[in-house]
C-alpha positions, 0 to 999 in steps of 0.5 A: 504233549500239551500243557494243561491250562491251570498250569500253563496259567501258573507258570505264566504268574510265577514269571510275571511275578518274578520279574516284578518282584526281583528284578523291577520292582522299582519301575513305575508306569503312569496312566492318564485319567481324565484331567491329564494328571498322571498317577501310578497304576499300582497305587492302592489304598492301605491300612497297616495291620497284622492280617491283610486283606485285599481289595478290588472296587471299581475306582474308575470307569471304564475308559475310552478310545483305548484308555484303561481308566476313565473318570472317577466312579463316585458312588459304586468307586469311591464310597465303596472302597471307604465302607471298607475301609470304614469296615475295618476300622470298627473291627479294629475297635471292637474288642470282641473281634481279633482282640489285640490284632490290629486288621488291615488292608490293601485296596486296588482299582479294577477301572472296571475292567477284567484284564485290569483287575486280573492285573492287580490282583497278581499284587495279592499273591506275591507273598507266595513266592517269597519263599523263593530261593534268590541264589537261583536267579543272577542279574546280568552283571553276575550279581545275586538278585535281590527283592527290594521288599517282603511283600505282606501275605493277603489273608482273603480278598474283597470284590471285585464288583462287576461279575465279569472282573469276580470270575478272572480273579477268582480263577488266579486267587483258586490257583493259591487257595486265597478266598474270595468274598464279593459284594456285588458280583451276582452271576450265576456261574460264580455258584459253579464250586467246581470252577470257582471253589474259593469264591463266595458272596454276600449278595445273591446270585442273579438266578434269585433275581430272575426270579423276582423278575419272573415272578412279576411278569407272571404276576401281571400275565404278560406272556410275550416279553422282550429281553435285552442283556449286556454282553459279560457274564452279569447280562448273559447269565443272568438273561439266560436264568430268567429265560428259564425261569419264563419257560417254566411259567409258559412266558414266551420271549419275543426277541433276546438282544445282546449289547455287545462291549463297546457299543456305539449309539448305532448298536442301541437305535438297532436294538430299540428298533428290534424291540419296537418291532415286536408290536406286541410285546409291550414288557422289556426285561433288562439285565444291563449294566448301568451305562448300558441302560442309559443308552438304550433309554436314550436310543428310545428317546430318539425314536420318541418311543413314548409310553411306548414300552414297560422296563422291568431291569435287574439290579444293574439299573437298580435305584440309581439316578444314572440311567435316568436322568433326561430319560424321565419321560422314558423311564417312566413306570419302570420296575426295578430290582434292588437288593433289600439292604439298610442303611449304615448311619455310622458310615453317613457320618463317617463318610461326610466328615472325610477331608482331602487333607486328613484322608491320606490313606485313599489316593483316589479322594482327592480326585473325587473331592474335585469331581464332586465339588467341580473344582481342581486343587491346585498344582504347578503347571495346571492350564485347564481352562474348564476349571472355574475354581480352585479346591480348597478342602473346606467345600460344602457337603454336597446335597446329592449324597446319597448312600450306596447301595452296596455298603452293607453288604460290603460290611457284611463282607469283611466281617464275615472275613474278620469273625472266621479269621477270629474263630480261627485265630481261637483254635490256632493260637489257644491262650494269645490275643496275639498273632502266632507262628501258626497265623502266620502264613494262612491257611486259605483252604481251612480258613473258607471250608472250616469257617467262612462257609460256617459264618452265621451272624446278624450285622445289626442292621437287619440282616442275617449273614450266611451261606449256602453250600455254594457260598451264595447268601440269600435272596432279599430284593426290594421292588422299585418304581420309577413315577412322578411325585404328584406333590414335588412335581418330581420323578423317584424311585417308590418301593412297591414291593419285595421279594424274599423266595416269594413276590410281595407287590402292592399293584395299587402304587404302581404308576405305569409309562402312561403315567396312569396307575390301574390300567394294568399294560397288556403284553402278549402275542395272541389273546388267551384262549377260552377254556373250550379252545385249544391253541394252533401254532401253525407253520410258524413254530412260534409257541408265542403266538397262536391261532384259538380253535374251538374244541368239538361239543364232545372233546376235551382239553388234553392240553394247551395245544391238543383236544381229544375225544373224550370216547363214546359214552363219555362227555366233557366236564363243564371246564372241558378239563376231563370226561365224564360218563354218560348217564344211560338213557333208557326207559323209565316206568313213570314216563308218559311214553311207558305209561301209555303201552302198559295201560293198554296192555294192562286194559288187554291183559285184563280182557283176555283173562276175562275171555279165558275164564269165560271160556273156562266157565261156558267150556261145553257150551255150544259156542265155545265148543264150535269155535274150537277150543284149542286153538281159541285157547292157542289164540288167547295164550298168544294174545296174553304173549303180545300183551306182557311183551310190552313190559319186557320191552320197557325194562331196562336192557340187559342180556337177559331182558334182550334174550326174552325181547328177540324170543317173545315178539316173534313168538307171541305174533307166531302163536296168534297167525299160525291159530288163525292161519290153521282156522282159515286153512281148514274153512277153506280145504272144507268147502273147496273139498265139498265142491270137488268131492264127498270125500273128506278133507285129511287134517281137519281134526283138533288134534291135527289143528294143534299139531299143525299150528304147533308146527308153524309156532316151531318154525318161529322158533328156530328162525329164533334160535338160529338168530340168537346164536348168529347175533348173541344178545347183549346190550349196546350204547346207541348215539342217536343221530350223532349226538355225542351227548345222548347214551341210549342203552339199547339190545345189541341188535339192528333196527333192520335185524329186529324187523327181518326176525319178523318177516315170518309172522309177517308171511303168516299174515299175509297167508292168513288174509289171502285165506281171510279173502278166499272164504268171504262168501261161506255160508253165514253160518260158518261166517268166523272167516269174516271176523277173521278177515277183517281181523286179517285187514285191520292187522295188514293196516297197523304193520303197514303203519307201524314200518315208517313210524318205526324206523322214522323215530330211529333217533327218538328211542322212547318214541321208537319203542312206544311205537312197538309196544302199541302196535304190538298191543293192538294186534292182540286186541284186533285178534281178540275183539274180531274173534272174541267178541262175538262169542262173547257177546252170545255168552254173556247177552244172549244166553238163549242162543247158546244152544244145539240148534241148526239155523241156516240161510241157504240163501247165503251160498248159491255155488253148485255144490259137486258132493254133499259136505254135510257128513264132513263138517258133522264128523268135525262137529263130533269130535267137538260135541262128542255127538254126531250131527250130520249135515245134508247139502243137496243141490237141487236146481229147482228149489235152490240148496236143501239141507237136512240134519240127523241127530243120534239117540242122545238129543232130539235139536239142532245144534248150531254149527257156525265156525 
């Protein structure tokens, strides 16, 4: 059965502790550093008291060529570990704070190495096993092995530093339910509580500062970037929030590089190479560590990749003069971040007033003292020959001191430890300010859940500690600008801006790698697109770079990547964001193209009614009762028809007015050709019957005048009927001539449809003028034939126009339908000025002869008649007069064509029997 890994780790500890603690405690091992001194490995920094805390701070670099440790860390180190120190004595000065407690510490060096400080971590659990049974264990000789020393209990632990060593440790001390506060450690996976449930921090998580630095790029609208991160926990996971964080804001990554651990200058010239590659991307986003940072600057430097990229680096570059130095012209115009902290003033005068001889607690200072003044102390046996000096304790301050950033929340961090083990000690030990049993042995678990976790409070330097439900505190950055000093001639760090869950920037300091400041860099793949173009990737798949395409006039921008069409009726707004509808277009009663056929039909209307009521008035006259009353009355009701079709063709299109427009046309047409078509009909069968025979013609009387042009009207009307079942009207959207642009509301019927629907009246008037023709020579005294012929002519003349203008203009609907109207206007006037107006005429002008008289010119028809028509044409004329006019055609071969008239008892003239 397989061992879980928790407990196969325990196992492993509780030997190795074993062995240290009872049998080799007394074994000491040395490691070289860089001025060939040996010292202890387990050598720790120690402040006596009741309640200890332990403590892990990179001491030492990481060393090189096999080495643990390399040389002393000044800043991040050794101030690091005084502040601590520096921490605890004023806690054990103030009274308010474990009153009559005395607080202290136990401080190991990580050498900035995991394994390392996993190494001196086991030291601050040692005290868990001393409760361990002595008589269980023999030594070889038989003898009871005993522990050379009680180890004191650790009531929580500060550090470690690099996240890396934070996430080793935090995975032991878990183990034995020892709390963790850290200082400096901001990877996002020490937020996982179920992985890393003892460990908080009062620095915030690098997903905060990915943010930050997201928030920047997008500030500028650099969409292509570069990344580079340093291999570890601090790089990997802090790159990996800010990809992201760039995916969400649509910030393309152009190329993510890796420094692995142990990198040489080879793996730093490839990485520059890489980068340099990217032509475009003009920003490189760093989460290295500090060493990291200075080789890469230092690999740009020897490509002489000047001005050539912008750096905008996390905290691990920071403000720190390290990665900087010979690399000013390189770093030039770089944004870093900052945690936002203030500087302890105490801890300046603390620190500067610190001596090798009377800081004894520290074993690391005197070999800082040596580093920062370039001297050695002296010793027995010391041959360095690079030495210049002796050490003398009583150096000068160094002018390049400056205070660590970290300090404050280093000072935040074991206060927040001392203030939860003071509210603590208050509900455990009631009524004493001194340790009880109960304190004794710490309960870490109650101790993190119950009152670290609850810590609020304000350090008194600005800040307000506390922590979420992840034990992360919050996000305060401060915005930093690597520029040149125009006055010291000198290159620093500006700050420019902070961020605290939102990014506050003054643009206007910022000094870029040109050296210049307003000319803001440009990094991105492909330009923006405009508002009307979408963006083709093509086969690539790389959504950082694209190809802009203009979306057709009627689509609009779904999204980034996609234009759609919009539909028909509908058009793209003005930012080609959404649709709209269309305006239906359609004509309007105050446009020229309507006012023109209303006009005209209004001037027809108006002149039809005249010549109905004067028809009306003069009813039994003689012209009017010769040209036939009822179909003159047919004639003008259809003429009445075309004129008022003219206003339902203008109105608006619904199913109604398109019912009314299919129905009227034709019908109005069909009620004028069929009349006309009857009149012809019967002048013809009249004297084509004189020339054959005396009989009379069949169907020649009013009343079957009216049955047959009611007959010819019925056709039009099924043909009608049967269209408007087959086609049912309704109204459509017509795009006239692909403009996506225009909506004509239009009837739901085919230009071709509407012009087969009038291919009957089209027959009637091609009947009508073949009729017209075929009784031009009549005699002139039955000469309507010829006012209709030519009425006939003037029609064939206008329809023969109508056809190509109309469907010319398919694309021009207000033309189209003007077009309609006039010619539908004009062939009711034709039939009423070629048939009415000389009626009229006689009526009006020339009322005297507008009487009963017979006046022939027989020389008009000089046909040899076969029979005499005179009876058939005064039996017609009878029922129009109500009296009987006989006419006589005598053919006589001598004197040409006699004709003679007989009138009954009731006149004694002649009336006029013109037809």
């Amino acid at each position: 059965m397989e061992i879980p890994y928790h407990s196969r780790l325990v196992w492993g500890v509780v030997l190795i502790l074993f062995y240290k603690t009872y049998l080799f405690d007394s074994v000491i091992t040395f490691r070289g550093n860089d001025t060939g001194k040996l010292s202890r490995s387990d050598e720790s920094a120690n402040v006596k008291g009741d309640i200890i805390l332990g403590g892990l701070f990179p001491v030492h670099q990481k060393g090189d060529d096999g080495a643990e440790c390399g040389a002393i860390n000044i800043q991040r180190g050794v101030q690091r570990l005084e502040a601590m120190l520096f921490t605890v004595d004023r806690i054990n000065s103030d009274p308010d704070v474990l009153p009559g407690i005395v607080l202290g510490a136990e401080i190991f060096d990580t050498c900035s190495r995991g394994t390392y400080a996993l190494e001196r971590s086991l030291e601050f659990i040692r005290a868990s096993f001393a409760n361990l049974d002595s008589a269980d264990f023999k030594c070889d000789d038989g003898s009871e092995a005993k522990a050379n020393a009680t180890p004191r209990a650790i009531a929580g632990v500060i550090g470690g530093s690099y996240s890396s060593v934070s996430i080793q440790v935090a995975n032991l001390l878990r183990l034995f339910k020892l709390p963790q506060i850290s200082y400096a450690s901001t990877s996002a996976d020490l937020s996982d509580k179920k992985r890393y449930d003892y460990f908080v921090r009062t620095v915030p998580p690098d997903g905060f500062q990915a943010k930050a630095m997201a928030d920047i790029v997008q500030l500028f609208n650099w969409t292509y970037v570069s990344t580079v991160a340093s291999e570890g926990d601090y790089g990997q996971s802090g790159i990996e929030s800010f990809q992201n964080e760039a995916r969400a804001r649509n910030i393309c990554i152009s190329i993510s590089i890796k420094i692995i651990s142990n990198s040489n200058q080879e793996t730093f010239d490839k990485a520059i190479e890489g980068l340099h590659g990217k032509k475009n991307a003009m920003i490189v986003v760093l989460f290295l560590r500090v060493e990291d940072a200075r080789n890469l600057l230092l690999a740009a430097k020897r490509k002489k990749l000047y001005n050539r990229f912008t750096w905008i680096a996390s905290d691990g570059w920071g403000m720190q003069d390290k990665p900087v130095v010979g690399n000013e012209d390189i770093a030039e115009g770089a944004m870093t971040i900052e945690l936002d902290s203030t500087l302890i003033p105490e801890f300046d005068t603390y620190f500067l007033k610190l001596k090798p001889e009377t800081n004894t607690r520290n074993p690391w200072f005197e070999e800082y003292w040596e580093t920062v003044h370039e001297c050695k102390f002296w010793t027995q046996g010391n041959t360095d020959q690079n030495i210049r000096r002796n050490c003398t304790g009583r150096e000068k301050r160094p002018d390049v001191y400056q205070q660590e950033t970290k300090v404050q929340f280093i000072y935040n961090a074991v206060y927040a430890m001392a203030l939860s083990l003071d509210r603590m000690h208050r509900d455990v030990c009631p009524g004493t300010t001194k340790l009880c049993e109960n304190m004794k042995k710490i309960d870490g678990e109650r101790l993190l859940k119950e009152y670290i976790l609850n810590t609020s409070f304000n350090d008194g330097y600005g800040a307000m500690v506390q922590f979420d439900s992840k034990g992360d505190a919050l996000g305060r950055y401060r915005i930093m600008n690597y520029q040149k000093n125009p006055k010291t001639n000198k290159y620093e760090y500006v700050v420019v801006g902070n961020w605290s869950m939102s990014l506050q920037l003054d643009v206007d300091r910022l000094v870029w790698s040109s050296g210049t400041s307003g000319v803001i860099p440009e990094s991105r793949c492909s330009e923006p697109c405009s508002f009307d173009q979408y963006k083709y990737i093509g086969k690539s798949g790389d959504s950082c770079c694209w190809v802009c395409i203009t979306c057709q006039d009627f689509e609009y921008l779904k999204d980034e990547f996609t234009c759609e069409d919009c539909g028909r009726g509908r058009w793209p707004n003005k930012d080609k964001r959404d649709c709209h509808v269309l305006p239906k277009q359609y004509m309007q009663w105050d446009s020229v193209y309507s006012l023109v056929p209303m006009v005209l039909a209004c001037v027809g209307l108006i002149a039809t009614l005249v010549v109905i009521l004067t028809f009306m008035k003069f009813h039994d006259t003689p012209v009017v009762m010769a040209s036939g009353r009822e179909l003159s009355y047919f004639l003008l009701s259809g003429c009445l028809m075309c004129y008022f079709i003219t206003f339902i063709l203008i109105a608006k299109p619904s199913t109604i007015m398109c019912a009314i427009q299919r129905f009227g046309v034709g019908f109005g047409f069909s009620v004028i050709y069929s009349s006309l078509l009857t009149k012809t009909n019967r002048i013809s069968r009249i004297f084509d019957s004189a020339r054959r025979s005396a009989r009379r013609p069949p169907f020649i009387s009013p009343k079957s005048q009216i049955v047959i042009t009611c007959i010819l009207i019925l056709i039009q009307i099924l043909f009608t009927i049967v269209w408007l079942v087959i086609e049912p009207p309704g109204t459509r959207i017509y795009l006239p001539n692909g403009k996506r642009n225009e909506v004509i509301l239009k009837c739901k019927t085919d230009d071709i449809s509407f012009l087969v629907s009038l291919m009957y009246n089209m027959l009637l008037i091609i009947v009508c003028t073949l009729y017209a023709v075929k009784t031009r020579k009549i005699p002139e005294n039955f000469n309507e034939s010829k006012f209709i012929g030519f009425a006939m002519y003037t029609t064939c003349i206008i329809w023969l126009a109508f056809v190509p203008i109309y469907f010319g203009t398919l694309n021009s609907f207000q033309v189209q339908i003007t077009t309609l109207c006039i010619s539908i206007s004009l062939s009711a006037t034709v039939a009423l000025l070629c048939l009415f107006t000389p009626k009229m005429y006689i009526i009006v002008f020339q009322p005297e002869k507008n009487v009963r008289r017979l006046t022939m010119n027989s020389a008009s028809y000089n046909k040899k008649p076969q029979t005499t028509t005179s009876s058939i044409l005064t039996s017609n004329n009878h029922d129009a007069f109500s009296e009987r006019i006989k006419l006589s055609v005598n053919y006589d071969q001598r004197f040409g064509v006699t004709t003679t008239a007989e009138k009954d008892d009731k006149s004694k003239d002649t009336p006029a029997s013109s037809l």
